[in-house]
LOVOLUM-941419 format. One record per residue (C-alpha): x, y, z; residue in one letter; chain. Coordinates in nm, 4 decimals. Example, Ala and Ser with C-alpha at 12.3 -4.5 7.8 and 13.67 -1.06 7.14 Angstrom:
R         xx         yy         zz   residu   chaine
R     1.2300    -0.4500     0.7800        A        A
R     1.3670    -0.1060     0.7140        S        A
//
This chain:
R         xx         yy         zz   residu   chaine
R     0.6620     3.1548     3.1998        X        A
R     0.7470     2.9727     3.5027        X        A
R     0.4303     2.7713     3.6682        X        A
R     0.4872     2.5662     3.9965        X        A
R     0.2996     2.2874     4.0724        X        A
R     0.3234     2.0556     4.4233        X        A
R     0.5143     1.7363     4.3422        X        A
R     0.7177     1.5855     4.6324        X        A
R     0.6265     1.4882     5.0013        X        A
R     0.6909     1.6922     5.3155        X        A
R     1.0142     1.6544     5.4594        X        A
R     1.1991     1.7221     5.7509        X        A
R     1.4736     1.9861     5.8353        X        A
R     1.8229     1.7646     5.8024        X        A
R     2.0893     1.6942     6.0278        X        A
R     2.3616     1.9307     5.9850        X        A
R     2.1027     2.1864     5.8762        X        A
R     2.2006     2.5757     5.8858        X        A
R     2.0359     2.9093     5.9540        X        A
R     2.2382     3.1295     5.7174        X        A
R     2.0982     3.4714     5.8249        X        A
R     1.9835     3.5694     6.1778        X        A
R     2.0391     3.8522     6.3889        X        A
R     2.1201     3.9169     6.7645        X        A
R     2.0822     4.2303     6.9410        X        A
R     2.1272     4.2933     7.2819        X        A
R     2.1868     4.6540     7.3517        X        A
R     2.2055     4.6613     7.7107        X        A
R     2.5214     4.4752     7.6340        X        A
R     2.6464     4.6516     7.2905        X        A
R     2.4501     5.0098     7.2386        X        A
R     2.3571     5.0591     6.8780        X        A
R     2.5384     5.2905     6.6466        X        A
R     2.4571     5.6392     6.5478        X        A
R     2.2870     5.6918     6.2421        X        A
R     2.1223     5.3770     6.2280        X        A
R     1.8337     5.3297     6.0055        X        A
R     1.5993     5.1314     6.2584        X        A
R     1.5883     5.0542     6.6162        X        A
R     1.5311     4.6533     6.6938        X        A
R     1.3695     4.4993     7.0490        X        A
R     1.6379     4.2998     7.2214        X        A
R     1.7025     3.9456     7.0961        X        A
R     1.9194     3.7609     7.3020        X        A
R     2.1782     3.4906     7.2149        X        A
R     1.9788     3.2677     7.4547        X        A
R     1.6941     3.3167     7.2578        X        A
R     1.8435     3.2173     6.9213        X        A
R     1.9739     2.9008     7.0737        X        A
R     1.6054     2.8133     7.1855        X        A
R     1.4510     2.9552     6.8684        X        A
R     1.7238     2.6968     6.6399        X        A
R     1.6665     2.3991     6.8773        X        A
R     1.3036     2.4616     6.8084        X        A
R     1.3196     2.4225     6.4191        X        A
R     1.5658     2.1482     6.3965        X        A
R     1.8586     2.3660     6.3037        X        A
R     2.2787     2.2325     6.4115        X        A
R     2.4542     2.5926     6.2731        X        A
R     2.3913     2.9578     6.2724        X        A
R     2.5514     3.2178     6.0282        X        A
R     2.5088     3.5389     6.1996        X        A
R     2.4823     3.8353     6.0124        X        A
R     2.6253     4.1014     6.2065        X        A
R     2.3025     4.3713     6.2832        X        A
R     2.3540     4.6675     6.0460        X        A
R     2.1899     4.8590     6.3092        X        A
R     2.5666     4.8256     6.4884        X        A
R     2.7286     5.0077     6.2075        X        A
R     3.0906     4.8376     6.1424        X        A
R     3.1892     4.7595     6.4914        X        A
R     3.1935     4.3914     6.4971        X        A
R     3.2924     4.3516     6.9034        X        A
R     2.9164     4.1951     6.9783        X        A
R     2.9869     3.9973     6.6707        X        A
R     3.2896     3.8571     6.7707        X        A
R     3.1656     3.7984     7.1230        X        A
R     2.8191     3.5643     6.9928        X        A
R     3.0662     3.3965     6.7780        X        A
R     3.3254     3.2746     7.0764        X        A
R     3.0177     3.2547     7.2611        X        A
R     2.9537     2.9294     7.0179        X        A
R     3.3302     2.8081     7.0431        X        A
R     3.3924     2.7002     6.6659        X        A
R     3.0665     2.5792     6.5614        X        A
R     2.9216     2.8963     6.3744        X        A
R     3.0461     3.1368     6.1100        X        A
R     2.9625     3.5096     6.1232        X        A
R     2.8880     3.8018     5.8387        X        A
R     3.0998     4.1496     5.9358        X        A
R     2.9806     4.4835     5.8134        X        A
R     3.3568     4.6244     5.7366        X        A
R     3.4349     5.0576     5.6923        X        A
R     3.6785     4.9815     5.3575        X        A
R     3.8334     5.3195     5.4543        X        A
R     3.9531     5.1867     5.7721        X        A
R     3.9753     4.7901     5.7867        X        A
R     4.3555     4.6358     5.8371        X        A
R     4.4628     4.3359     5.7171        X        A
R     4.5185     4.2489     6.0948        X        A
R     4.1860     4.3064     6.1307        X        A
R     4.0728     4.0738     5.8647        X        A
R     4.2989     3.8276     5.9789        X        A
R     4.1462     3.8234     6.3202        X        A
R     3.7535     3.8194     6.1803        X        A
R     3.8565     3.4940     5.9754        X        A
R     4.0187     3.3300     6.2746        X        A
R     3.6903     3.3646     6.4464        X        A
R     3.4740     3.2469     6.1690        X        A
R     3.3920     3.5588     5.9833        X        A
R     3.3887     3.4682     5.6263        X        A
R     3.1496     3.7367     5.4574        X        A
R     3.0882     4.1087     5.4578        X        A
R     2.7700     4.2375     5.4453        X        A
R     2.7224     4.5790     5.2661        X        A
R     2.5140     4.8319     5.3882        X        A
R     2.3433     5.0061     5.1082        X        A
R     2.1162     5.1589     5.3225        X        A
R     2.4113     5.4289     5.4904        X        A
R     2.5979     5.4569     5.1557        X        A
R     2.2961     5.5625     5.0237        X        A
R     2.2325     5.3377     4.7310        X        A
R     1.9538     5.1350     4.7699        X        A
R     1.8424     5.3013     4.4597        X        A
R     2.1045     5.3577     4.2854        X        A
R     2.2897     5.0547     4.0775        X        A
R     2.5958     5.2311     3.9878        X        A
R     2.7000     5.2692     4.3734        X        A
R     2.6094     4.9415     4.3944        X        A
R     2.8471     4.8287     4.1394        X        A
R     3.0971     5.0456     4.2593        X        A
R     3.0184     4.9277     4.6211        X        A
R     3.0468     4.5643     4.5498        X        A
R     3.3621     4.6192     4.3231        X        A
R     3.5763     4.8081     4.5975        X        A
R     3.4996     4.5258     4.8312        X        A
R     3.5921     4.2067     4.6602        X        A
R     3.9016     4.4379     4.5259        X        A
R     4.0120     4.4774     4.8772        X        A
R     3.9288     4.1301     4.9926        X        A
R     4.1163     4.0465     4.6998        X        A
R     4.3761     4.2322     4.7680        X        A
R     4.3985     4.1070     5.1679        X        A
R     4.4222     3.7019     4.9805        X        A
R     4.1421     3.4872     5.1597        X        A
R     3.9901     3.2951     4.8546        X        A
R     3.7319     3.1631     5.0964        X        A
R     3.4806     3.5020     5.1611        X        A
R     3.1957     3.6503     4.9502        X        A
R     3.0468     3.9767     5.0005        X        A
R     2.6577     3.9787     5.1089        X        A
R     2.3894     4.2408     4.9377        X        A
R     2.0257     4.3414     4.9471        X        A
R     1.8732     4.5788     4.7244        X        A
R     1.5246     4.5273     4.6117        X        A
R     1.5248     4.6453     4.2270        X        A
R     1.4734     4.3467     3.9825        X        A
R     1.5697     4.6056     3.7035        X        A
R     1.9355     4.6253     3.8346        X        A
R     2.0189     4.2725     3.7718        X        A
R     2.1492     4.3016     3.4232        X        A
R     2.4145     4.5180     3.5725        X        A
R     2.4951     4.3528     3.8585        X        A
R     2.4775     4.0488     3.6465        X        A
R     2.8155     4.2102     3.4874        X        A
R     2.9346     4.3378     3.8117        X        A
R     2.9503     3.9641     3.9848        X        A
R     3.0782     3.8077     3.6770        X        A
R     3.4035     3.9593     3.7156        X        A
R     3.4002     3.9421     4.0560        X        A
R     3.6903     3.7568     4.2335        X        A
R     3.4930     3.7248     4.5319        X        A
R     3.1149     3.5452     4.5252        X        A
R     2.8074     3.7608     4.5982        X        A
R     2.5312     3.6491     4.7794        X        A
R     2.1832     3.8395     4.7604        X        A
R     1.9319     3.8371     5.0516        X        A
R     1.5904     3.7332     5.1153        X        A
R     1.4834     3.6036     4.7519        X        A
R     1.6450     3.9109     4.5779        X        A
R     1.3474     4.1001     4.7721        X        A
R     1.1207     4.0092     4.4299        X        A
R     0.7762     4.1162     4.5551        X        A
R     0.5345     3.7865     4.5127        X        A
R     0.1886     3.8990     4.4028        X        A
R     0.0173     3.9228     4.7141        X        A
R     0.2684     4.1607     4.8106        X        A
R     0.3168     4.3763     4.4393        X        A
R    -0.0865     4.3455     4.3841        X        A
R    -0.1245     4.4607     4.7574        X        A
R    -0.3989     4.2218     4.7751        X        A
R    -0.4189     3.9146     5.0266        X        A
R    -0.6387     3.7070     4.8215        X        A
R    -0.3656     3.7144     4.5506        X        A
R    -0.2029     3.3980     4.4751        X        A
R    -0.0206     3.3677     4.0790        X        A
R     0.1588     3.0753     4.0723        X        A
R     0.3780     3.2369     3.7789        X        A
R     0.5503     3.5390     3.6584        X        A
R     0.2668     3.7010     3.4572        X        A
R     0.2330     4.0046     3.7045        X        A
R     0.5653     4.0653     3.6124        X        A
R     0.6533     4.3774     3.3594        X        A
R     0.9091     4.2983     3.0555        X        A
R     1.2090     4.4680     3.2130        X        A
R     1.1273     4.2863     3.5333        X        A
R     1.1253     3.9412     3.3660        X        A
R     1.4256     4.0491     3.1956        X        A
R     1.5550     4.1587     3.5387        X        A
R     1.4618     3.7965     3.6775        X        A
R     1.6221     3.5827     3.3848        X        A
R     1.9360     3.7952     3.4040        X        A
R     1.9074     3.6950     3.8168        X        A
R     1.8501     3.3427     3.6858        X        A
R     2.1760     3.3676     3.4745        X        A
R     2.3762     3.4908     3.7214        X        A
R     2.3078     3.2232     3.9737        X        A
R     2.3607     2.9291     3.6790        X        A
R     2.7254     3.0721     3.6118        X        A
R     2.8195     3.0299     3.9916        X        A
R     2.9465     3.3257     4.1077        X        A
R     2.6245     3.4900     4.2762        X        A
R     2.4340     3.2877     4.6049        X        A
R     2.0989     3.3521     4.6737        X        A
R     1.9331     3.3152     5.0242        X        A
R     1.5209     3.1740     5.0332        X        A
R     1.5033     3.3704     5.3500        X        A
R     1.2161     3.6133     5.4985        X        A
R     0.9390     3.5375     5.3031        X        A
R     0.7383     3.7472     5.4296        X        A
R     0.9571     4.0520     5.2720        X        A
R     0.8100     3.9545     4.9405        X        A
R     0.4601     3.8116     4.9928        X        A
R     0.1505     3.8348     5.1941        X        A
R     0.0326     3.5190     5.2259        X        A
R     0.1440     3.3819     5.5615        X        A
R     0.1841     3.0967     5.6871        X        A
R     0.2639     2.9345     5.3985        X        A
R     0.3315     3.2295     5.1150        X        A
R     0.1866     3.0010     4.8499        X        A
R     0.2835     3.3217     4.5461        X        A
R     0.6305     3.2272     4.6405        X        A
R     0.6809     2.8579     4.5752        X        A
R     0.6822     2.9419     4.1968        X        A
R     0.9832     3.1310     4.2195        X        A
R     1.1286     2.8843     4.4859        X        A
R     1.1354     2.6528     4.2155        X        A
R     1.2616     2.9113     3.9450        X        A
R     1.6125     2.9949     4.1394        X        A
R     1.6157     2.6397     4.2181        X        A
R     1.5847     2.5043     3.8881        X        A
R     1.8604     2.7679     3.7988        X        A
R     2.1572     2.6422     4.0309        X        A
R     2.0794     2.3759     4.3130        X        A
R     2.4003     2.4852     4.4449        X        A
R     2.3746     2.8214     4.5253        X        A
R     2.0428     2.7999     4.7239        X        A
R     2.0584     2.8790     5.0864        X        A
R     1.8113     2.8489     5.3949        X        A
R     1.7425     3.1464     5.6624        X        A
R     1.5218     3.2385     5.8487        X        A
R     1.6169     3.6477     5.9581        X        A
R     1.5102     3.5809     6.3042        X        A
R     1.4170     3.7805     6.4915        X        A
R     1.1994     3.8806     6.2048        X        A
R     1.2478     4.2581     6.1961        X        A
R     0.9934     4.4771     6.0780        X        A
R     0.9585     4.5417     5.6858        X        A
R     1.1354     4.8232     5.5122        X        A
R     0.7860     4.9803     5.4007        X        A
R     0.6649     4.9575     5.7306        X        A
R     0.9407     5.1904     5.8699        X        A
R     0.8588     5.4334     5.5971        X        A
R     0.7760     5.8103     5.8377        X        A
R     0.8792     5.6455     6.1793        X        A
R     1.1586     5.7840     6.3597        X        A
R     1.4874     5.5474     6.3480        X        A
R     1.5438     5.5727     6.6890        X        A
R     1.2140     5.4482     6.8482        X        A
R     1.2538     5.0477     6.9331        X        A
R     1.0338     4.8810     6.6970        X        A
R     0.8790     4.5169     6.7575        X        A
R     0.9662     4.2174     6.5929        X        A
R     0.6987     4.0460     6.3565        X        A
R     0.5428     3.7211     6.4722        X        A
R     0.5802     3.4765     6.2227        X        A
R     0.5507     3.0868     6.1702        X        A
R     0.8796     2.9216     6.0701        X        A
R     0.7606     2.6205     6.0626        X        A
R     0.4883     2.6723     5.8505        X        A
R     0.7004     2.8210     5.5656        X        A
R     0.9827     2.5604     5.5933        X        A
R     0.6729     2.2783     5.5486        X        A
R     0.5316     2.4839     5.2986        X        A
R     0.8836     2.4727     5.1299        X        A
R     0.9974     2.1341     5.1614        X        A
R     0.7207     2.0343     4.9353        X        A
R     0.9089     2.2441     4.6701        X        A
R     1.2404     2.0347     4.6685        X        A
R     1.3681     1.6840     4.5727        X        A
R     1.5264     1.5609     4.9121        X        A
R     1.8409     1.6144     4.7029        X        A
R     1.7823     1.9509     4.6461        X        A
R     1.6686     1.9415     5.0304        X        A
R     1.9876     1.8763     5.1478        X        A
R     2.2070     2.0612     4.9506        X        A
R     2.0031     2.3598     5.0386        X        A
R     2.0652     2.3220     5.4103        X        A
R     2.3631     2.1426     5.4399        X        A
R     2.6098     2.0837     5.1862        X        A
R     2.5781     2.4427     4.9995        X        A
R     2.5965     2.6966     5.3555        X        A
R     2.8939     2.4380     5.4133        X        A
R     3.0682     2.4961     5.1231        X        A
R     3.0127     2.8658     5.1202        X        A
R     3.1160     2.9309     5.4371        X        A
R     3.3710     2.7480     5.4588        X        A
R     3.2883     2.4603     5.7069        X        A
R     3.3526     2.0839     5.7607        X        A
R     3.0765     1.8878     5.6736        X        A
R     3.2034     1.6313     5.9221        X        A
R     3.1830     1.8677     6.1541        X        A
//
């Protein structure tokens, strides 16, 4: 049973630092897609350039709003719009998508796909996961670019000894959003005053679920992102129930770790849960800087860096020079 306990000084957000998952949406300028599962506010490229400068951050990953279905044109546009310095994460229709196409999304700095479970209609479902996953990397496989991954999030700890399986044989890396969405206790217990420092709220097959996540990331092949915190706790600012399992995915490969913050903080799955998809919901207001303070005091400055710098680098394919 994993226990955390504070041990190193606050530090600051490094030079070089990335944001490896952050929206923009500005549908006065690209209209949302049919069929779309929620409805964000606007949030406008000048926006996330203030809202980075604010927190210290040098590159942004965008991941391309699924809310836009697979038509990547505003992606491609933010991306020019920061002439080299950013990399991007495409939502691609497999029944459609050229290798032309491809080709011109990895000119301009697209080097993941991000897979909408939420239209194919497995959220719930780990086989069309697998499958899901599988069909991707084979056809990014197929295209030849050794240098993409393929981007998930699915919210069922009980699903990782499959996907475990799935990822292994992967030729392409996986990365999994927003801590794996494992609910802290505040947010599983439904109870603000909740703060277990361990995994003892956890049920066997989730534990099991969580080492077999644990695995996965020590063998290399699967990312995971410490992003949107408040998707799996209830303890704001500082979402003390999570720092335990900071440490756990941590201590299980320093190297696959990765920062982001999912600005513009969209609203919470459960929260959308009888509203109509269609009606603009408002963005959540929360403290960034807070949570990154909160978190520094998790990490070695080693461990610091690499989760900031030198591991969004490396997965995405950028200079560190640069």
């Amino acid at each position: 049973m994993a226990t955390y306990s504070e041990e190193f000084p606050h530090k600051a957000v490094p030079a070089g630092a990335w944001d490896t998952h952050h929206h923009i949406f500005e549908p006065d300028r690209f209209p949302f897609a049919e069929g779309r599962h929620f409805t964000p506010s606007r949030a406008s490229f000048e926006q996330l350039q203030e809202f980075e400068k604010s927190i210290g951050v040098d590159h942004v990953c965008i991941a391309h709003g699924l809310s836009y279905g697979p038509d990547c044109t505003s992606l491609l546009y933010y991306l020019d719009r920061f002439a080299g310095q950013a990399r991007g994460i495409c939502v691609l229709d497999l029944n459609t998508v050229t290798d032309e196409l491809l080709d011109q999304y990895n000119a301009a700095g697209i080097r993941s796909v991000r897979l909408d479970f939420f239209r194919n209609s497995c959220m719930d479902d780990v086989d069309a996961q697998s499958r899901l996953i599988e069909e991707t990397a084979q056809r990014l496989a197929q295209w030849g670019k050794p240098n993409w991954s393929i981007q998930i999030q699915q919210p069922h700890l009980e699903f990782w000894p499959r996907l475990r399986d799935v990822i292994q044989q992967s030729p392409i890396p996986v990365v999994v959003d927003h801590f794996a969405l494992i609910a802290a206790s505040s947010y599983r217990l439904d109870d603000n005053t909740t703060n277990i420092q361990d995994d003892s709220f956890l049920d066997e097959i989730e534990r099991h679920g969580l080492e077999a996540l644990c695995q996965t990331l020590s063998e290399g092949n699967l990312w995971i992102k410490l992003s949107a915190p408040y998707r799996c706790s209830n303890l704001a600012p500082e979402y003390a129930d999570l720092k335990w399992l900071v440490r756990r995915l941590i201590d299980a490969n320093p190297k696959r770790v990765l920062w982001g913050s999912d600005w513009p903080h969209t609203q919470r799955h459960k929260d959308r849960i009888g509203k109509s998809s269609t009606s603009k919901e408002p963005f959540l207001n929360i403290d960034d800087k807070a949570w990154i303070e909160s978190m520094s005091r998790c990490l070695s400055e080693e461990e610091w860096r690499l989760l900031w710098v030198e591991n969004p680098a490396t997965l995405y394919d950028y200079p560190l020079s640069a």
